[in-house]
C-alpha positions as CSV (number, residue, x, y, z in Angstrom):
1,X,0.2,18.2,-9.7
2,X,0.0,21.2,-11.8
3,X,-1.4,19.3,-15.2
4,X,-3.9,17.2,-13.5
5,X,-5.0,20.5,-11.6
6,X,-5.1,22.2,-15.3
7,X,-7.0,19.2,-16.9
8,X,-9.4,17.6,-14.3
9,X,-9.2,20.5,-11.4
10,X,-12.5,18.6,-9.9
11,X,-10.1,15.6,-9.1
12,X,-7.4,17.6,-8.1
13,X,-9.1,19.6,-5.6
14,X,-10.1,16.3,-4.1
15,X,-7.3,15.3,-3.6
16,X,-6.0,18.4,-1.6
17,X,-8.7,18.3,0.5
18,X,-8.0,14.3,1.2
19,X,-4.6,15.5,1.5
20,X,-6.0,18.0,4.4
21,X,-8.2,15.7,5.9
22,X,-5.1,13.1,6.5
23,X,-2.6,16.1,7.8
24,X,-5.4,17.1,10.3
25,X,-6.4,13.5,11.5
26,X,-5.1,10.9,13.5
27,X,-5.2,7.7,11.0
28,X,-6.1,4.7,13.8
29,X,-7.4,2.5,11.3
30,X,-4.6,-0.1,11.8
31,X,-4.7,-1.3,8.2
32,X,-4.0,2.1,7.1
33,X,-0.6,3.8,7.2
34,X,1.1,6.7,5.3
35,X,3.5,6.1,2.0
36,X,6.4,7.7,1.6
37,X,7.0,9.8,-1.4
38,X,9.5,7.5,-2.8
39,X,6.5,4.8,-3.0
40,X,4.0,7.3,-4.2
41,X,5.8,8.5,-7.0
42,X,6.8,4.8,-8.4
43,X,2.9,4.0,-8.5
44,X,2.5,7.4,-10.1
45,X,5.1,6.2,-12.2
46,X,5.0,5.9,-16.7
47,X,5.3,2.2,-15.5
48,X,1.6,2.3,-15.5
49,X,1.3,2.5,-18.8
50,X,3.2,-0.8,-20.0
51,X,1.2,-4.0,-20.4
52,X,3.4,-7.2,-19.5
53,X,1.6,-9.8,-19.1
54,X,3.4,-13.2,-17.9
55,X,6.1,-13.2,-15.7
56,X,9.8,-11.3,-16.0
57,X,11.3,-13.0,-19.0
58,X,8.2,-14.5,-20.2
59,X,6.2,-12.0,-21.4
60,X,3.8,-12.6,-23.9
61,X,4.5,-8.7,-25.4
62,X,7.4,-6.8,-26.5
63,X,8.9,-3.9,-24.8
64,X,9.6,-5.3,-21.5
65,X,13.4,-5.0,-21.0
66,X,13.2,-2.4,-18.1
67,X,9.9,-4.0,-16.7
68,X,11.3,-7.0,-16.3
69,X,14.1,-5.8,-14.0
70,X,11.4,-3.5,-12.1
71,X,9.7,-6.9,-11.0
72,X,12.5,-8.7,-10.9
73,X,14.2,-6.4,-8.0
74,X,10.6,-6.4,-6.0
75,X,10.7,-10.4,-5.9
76,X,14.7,-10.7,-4.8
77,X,13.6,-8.1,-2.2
78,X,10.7,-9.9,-0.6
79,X,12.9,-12.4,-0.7
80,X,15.6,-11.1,1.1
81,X,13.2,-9.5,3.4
82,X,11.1,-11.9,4.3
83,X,13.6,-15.3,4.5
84,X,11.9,-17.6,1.4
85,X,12.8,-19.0,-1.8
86,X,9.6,-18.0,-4.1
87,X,7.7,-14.7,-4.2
88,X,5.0,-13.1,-6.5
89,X,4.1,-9.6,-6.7
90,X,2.1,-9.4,-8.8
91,X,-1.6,-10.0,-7.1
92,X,-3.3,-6.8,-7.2
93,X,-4.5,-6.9,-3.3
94,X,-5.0,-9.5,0.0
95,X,-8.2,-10.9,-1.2
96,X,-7.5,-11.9,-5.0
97,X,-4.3,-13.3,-3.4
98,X,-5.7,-15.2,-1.5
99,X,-8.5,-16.5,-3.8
100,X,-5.5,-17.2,-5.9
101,X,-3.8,-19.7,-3.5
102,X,-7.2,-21.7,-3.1
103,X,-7.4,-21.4,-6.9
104,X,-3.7,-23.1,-6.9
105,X,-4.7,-25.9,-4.6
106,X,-8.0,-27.2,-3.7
107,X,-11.1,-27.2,-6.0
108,X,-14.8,-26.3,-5.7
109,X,-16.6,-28.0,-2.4
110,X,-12.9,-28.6,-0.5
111,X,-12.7,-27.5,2.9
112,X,-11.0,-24.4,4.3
113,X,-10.7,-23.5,7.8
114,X,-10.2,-20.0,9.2
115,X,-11.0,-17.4,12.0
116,X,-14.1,-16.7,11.9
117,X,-15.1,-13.4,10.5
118,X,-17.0,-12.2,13.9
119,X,-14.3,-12.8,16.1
120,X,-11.6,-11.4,14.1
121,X,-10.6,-12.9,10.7
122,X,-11.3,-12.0,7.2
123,X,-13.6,-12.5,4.7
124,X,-11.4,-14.7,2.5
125,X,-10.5,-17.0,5.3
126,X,-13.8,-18.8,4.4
127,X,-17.0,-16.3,5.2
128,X,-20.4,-17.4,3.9
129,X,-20.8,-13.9,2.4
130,X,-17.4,-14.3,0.2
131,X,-16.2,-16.7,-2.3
132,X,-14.1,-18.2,-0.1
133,X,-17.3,-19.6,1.8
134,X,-19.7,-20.0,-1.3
135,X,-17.1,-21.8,-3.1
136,X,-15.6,-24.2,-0.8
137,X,-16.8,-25.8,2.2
138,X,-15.6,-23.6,5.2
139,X,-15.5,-24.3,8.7
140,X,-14.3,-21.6,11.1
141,X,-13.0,-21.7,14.1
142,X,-13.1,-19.1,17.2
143,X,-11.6,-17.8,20.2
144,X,-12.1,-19.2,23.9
145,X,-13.8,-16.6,26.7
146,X,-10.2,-14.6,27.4
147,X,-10.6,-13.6,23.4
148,X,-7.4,-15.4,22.3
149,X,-7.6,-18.4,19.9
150,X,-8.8,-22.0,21.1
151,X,-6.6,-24.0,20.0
152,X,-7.7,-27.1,21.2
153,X,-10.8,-26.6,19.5
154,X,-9.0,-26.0,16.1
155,X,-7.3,-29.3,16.6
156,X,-10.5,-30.9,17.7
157,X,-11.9,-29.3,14.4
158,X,-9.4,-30.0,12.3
159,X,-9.2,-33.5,12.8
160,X,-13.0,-33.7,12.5
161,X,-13.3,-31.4,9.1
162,X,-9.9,-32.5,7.2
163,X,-9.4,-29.2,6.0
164,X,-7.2,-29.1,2.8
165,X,-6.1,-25.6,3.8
166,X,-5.9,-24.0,7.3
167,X,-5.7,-20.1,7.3
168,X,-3.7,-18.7,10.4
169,X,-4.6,-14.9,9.6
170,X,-6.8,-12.0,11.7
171,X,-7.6,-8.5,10.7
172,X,-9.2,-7.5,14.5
173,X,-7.2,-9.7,16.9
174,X,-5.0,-8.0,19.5
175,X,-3.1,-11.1,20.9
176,X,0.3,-12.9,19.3
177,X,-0.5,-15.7,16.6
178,X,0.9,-19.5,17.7
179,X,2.3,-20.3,14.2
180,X,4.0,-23.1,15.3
181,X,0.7,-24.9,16.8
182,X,-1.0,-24.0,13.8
183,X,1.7,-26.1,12.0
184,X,1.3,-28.8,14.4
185,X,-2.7,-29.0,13.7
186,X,-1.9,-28.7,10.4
187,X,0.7,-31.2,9.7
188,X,-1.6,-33.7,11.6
189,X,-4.0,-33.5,9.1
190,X,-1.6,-33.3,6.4
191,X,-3.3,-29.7,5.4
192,X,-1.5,-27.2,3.4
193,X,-1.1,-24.1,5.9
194,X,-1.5,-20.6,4.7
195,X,-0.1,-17.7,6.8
196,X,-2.6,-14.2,5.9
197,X,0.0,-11.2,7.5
198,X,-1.4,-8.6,6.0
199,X,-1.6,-6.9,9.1
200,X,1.2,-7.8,10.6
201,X,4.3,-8.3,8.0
202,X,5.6,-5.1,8.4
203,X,6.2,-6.0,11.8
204,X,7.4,-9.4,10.8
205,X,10.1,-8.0,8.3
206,X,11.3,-6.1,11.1
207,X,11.6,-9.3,13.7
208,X,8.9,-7.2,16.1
209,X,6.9,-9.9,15.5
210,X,7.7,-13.7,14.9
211,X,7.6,-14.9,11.8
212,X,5.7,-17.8,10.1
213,X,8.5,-18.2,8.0
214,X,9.9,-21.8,9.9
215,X,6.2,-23.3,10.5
216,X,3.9,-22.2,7.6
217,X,3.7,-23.2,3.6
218,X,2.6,-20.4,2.0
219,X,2.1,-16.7,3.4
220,X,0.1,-13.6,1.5
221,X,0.2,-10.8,2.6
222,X,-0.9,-7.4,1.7
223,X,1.6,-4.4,1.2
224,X,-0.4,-1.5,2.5
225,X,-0.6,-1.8,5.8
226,X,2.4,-1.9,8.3
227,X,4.7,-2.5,5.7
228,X,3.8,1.0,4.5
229,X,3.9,0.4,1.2
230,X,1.0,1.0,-2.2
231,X,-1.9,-1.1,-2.4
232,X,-0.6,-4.5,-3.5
233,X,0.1,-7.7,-2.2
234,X,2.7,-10.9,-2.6
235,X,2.1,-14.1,-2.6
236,X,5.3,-16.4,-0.8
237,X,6.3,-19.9,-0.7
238,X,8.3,-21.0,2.0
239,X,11.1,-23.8,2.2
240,X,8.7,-26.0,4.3
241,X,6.1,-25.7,1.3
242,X,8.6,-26.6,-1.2
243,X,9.6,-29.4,0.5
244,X,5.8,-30.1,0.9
245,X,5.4,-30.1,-3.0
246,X,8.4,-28.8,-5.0
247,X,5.3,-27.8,-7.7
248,X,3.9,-25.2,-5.3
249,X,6.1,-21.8,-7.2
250,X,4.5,-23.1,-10.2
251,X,1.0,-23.5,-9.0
252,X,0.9,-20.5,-7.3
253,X,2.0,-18.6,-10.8
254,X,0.1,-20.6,-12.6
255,X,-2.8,-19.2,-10.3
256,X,-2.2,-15.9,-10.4
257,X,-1.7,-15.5,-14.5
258,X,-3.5,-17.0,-16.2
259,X,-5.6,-18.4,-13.8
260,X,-6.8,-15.4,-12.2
261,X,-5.5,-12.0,-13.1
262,X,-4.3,-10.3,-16.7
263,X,-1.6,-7.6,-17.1
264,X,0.1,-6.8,-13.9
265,X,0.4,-3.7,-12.7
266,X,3.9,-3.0,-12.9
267,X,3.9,0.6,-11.2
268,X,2.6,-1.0,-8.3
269,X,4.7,-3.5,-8.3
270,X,7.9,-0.6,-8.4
271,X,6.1,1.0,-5.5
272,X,6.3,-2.2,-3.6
273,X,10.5,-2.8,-4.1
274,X,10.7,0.5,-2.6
275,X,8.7,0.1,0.4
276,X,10.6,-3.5,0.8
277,X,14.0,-1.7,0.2
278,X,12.8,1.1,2.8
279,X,11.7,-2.2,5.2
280,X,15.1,-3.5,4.9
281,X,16.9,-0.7,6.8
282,X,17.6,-0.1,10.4
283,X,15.5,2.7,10.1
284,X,12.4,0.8,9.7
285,X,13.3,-1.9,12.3
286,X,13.5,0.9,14.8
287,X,9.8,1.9,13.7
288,X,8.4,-1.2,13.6
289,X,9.2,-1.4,17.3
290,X,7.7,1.9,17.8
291,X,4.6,0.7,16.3
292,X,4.1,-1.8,19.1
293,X,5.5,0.0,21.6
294,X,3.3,3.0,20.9
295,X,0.4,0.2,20.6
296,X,0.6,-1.1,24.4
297,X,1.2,2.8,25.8
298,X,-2.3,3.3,24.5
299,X,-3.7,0.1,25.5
300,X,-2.5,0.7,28.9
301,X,-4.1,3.8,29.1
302,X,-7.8,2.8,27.6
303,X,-7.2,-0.1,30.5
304,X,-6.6,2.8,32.9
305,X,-10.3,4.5,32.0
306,X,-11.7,1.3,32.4
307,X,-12.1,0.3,28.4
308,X,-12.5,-3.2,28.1
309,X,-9.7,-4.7,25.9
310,X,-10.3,-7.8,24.0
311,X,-7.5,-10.2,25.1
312,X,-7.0,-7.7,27.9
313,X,-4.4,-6.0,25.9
314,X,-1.9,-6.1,22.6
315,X,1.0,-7.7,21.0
316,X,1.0,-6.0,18.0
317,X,0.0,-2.8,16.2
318,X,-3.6,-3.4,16.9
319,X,-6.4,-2.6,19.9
320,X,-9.7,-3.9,20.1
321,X,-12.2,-2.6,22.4
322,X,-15.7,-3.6,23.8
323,X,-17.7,-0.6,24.6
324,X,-20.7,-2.0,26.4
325,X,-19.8,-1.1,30.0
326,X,-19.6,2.5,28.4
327,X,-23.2,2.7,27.3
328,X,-22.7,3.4,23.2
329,X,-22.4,1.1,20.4
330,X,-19.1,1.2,17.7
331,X,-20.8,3.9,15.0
332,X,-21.7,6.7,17.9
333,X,-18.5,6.4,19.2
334,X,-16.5,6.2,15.6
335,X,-18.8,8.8,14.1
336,X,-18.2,11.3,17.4
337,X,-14.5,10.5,17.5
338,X,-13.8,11.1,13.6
339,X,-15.6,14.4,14.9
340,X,-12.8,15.0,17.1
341,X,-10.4,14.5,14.0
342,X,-9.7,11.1,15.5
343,X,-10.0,8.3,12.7
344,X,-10.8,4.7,13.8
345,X,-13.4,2.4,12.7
346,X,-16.3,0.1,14.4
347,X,-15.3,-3.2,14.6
348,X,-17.6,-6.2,16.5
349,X,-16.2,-8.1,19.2
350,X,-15.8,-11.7,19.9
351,X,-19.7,-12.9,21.0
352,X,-20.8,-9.2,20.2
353,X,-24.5,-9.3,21.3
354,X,-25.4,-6.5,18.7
355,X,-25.6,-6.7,15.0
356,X,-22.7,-6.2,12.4
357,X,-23.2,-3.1,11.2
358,X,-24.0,-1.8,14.8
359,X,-21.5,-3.3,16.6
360,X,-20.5,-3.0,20.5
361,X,-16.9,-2.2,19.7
362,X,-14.2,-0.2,17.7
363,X,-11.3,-0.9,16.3
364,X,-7.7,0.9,16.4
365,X,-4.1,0.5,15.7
366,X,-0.7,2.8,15.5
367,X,1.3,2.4,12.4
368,X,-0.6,5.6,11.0
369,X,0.4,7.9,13.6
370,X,3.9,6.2,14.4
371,X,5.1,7.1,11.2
372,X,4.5,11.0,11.8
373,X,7.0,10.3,14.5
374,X,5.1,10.1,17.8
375,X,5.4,8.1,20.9
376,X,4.5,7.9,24.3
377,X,3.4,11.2,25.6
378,X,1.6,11.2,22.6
379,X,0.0,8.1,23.2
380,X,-1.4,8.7,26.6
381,X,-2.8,11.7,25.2
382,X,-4.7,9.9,22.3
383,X,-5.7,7.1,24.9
384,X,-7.1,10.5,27.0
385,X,-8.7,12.2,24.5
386,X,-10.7,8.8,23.5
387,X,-11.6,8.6,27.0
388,X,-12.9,12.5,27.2
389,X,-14.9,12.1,24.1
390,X,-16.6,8.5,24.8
391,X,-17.7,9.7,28.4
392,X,-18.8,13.0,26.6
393,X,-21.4,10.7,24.3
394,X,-22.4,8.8,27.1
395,X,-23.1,11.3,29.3
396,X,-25.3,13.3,26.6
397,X,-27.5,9.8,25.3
398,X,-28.4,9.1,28.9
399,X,-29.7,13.4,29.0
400,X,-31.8,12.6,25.7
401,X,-32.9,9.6,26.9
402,X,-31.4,7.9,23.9
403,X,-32.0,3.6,23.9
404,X,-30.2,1.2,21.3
405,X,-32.8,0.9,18.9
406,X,-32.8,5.2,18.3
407,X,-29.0,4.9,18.4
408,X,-29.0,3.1,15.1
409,X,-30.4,6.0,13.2
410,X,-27.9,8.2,12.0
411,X,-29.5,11.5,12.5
412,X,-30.0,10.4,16.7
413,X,-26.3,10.0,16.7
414,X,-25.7,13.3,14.5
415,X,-27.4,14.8,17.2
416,X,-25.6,13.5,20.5
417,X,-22.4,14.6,18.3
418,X,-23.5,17.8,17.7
419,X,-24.4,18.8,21.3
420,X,-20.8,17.6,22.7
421,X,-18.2,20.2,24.0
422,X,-15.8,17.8,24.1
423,X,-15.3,17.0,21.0
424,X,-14.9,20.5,19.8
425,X,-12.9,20.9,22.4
426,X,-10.8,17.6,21.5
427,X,-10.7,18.5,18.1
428,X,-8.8,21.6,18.6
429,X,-6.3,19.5,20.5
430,X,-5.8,17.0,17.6
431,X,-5.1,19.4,15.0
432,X,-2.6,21.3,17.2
433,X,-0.7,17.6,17.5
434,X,-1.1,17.4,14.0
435,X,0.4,20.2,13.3
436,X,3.3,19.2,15.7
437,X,4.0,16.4,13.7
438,X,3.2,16.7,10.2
439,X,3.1,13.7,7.4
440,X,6.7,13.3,6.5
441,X,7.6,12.8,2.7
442,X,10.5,10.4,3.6
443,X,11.5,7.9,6.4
């Protein structure tokens, strides 16, 4: 980076210090992960400087000969990758994607039905705060007391609401997702079904995790996350959907350009045929794996402190943990873990008695730290560390005398941080795993 450190050296020295701060942190935010090189330097790419608007071969400017190809290999890739007939690249992330396919199919004050935000699903699947709940009438189902979708009461809600769309997508939920009920409540109501994997379709392109692919009409997904690729997502129609309305490609492009987005952006776009191409190897299947093996290692071993894990457990990359039998809300114990170089975030938990933004639980996944290459040992460490730290916190708030409403200010939990061994001591501990396994520039 020698010219941007000659003509902007304030962005450039940003940038080395995130670079720092990743290399000496755990990255546990499970919709985070870590590029490869190869994927970096396509974004980073003179792509980014050609305009080419429309679709390959239908540009509406010149110049587009090697652009065209560029998007041309991403879609054959997904393709290829993810088993389906119709892909497009060219949404610029999950939620615009996802606004697109509504945009495609149902208009103004038509239902949607989705997860509902506070028990695990995302904005876009039809929260009052979003467009996707302002816009259309949204109904949102939930999870039954073991934290794992009720799907009796989507099919009781279903039938009730006539949803034009159904949403089978979560961003904070731990257990395996029943596509093929979904496509049972679905097709009984004669809804379109619409599979959200952002989180999950690197694990999917690897077969770790089933795929939609058989049951569902249309999946989005995001390319960022387990599939380890630039910010991005794609947009796919499956054979089901096609057969469902052999318009659906052409709605769904129509939806995208004009209907929703300009110019693509076509280094993104190369970024994401190589992180499909790197998806597509042994390689990647073996890491995948890894991911959810390395997921239930450190679920077991929360279990064995006595953390209380939503569903009880994993099936995927993801954990989700209720902290109120250990006394601190999501922020202390985020804010005093990220201390420890330990990166996760606060999450709220299915019938989470506290507020939003001070929530009773955190969130945490493994792709981040698989793909610096560790495993179990490394796992049961993590899961220890966690353990060291939360008790740590606890211990110190009940000393101060510290209740929930004095937890919420910032400079009460600044405090409780500062006063804690432990997560000095833990901290020394992460960086020297850190340095054990450093970032890798290819995979």
């Amino acid at each position: 980076m020698k010219n941007l450190k000659k003509v902007d050296p304030q962005i450039f020295n940003l940038i080395i210090k995130e670079k720092k701060r990743q290399e000496e942190t755990l990255m546990m935010i499970p919709s985070e992960n870590i590029a490869s090189k190869a994927v970096e330097e396509a974004v980073g790419s003179c792509l980014g400087n050609k305009y080419a608007e429309g679709y390959p071969f239908r540009r509406y400017y010149q110049g587009q000969e090697f652009v065209d190809q560029v998007e041309t290999l991403a879609i054959e890739r997904a393709k290829k990758v993810f088993g389906v007939p119709y892909v497009n690249v060219q949404p610029y992330s999950g939620s615009p994607a996802n606004t697109a396919v509504y945009f495609a199919l149902i208009k103004p004050g038509d239902t949607i039905m989705g997860l509902s935000l506070a028990q695990g699903g995302h904005l876009t699947h039809g929260a009052s705060v979003s467009l996707s709940g302002t816009y259309f009438h949204a109904v949102c189902y939930g999870l039954d007391k073991d934290g794992i979708i009720d799907y009796k009461a989507v099919e009781k809600m279903a039938l009730k609401e006539k949803p034009k769309i159904v949403v089978a997508g979560v961003t904070a939920y731990p257990p395996q997702v029943d596509w093929k009920r979904f496509a049972e409540i679905a097709d009984k109501v004669g809804a379109y079904l619409l599979a959200d994997i952002s989180h999950l379709s690197g694990l999917i392109a690897s077969g770790a995790y089933p795929s939609p692919v058989p049951h569902v009409h249309i999946i989005m997904t995001t390319t960022h996350k387990t599939l380890r690729g630039p910010r991005g997502a794609m947009i796919m129609v499956t054979d089901k959907g096609m057969k469902k309305d052999p318009e659906l490609d052409k709605k769904i492009n129509k939806a995208v350009f004009p209907g929703l987005q300009g110019g693509p952006h076509i280094n993104n776009i190369a970024g994401i045929a190589v992180a499909l191409k790197e998806a597509s190897t042994a390689k990647y299947k073996k890491h995948a794996q890894q991911i959810m093996k390395n997921a239930k290692v450190l679920a077991q071993t929360l279990k064995e402190h006595d953390f209380n894990l939503i569903s009880g457990g994993t099936a995927s990359h993801l954990i989700l943990v209720d902290l109120s039998n250990k006394n601190v809300i999501g922020n202390l114990a985020a804010e005093a873990l990220e201390a420890a170089n330990i990166v996760l975030n606060r999450n709220s938990v299915p019938f989470d008695t506290k507020p939003p933004f001070y929530p009773s639980g955190i969130r945490m996944g493994t792709p981040g730290i698989t793909s610096r290459g560790m495993k179990k040992p490394e796992m049961k460490k993590i899961g220890l560390w966690i353990n060291e730290v939360v008790e740590d916190i606890d211990r110190i708030k009940k000393e101060m005398g510290i209740e929930f409403d004095q937890e919420k200010k910032a400079a009460v939990r600044k405090e409780i941080i500062t006063r804690s061994k432990k997560v000095k001591e833990v901290k020394k501990q992460v960086l020297a795993l850190c340095k054990k396994f450093p970032i890798k520039e290819q995979y």
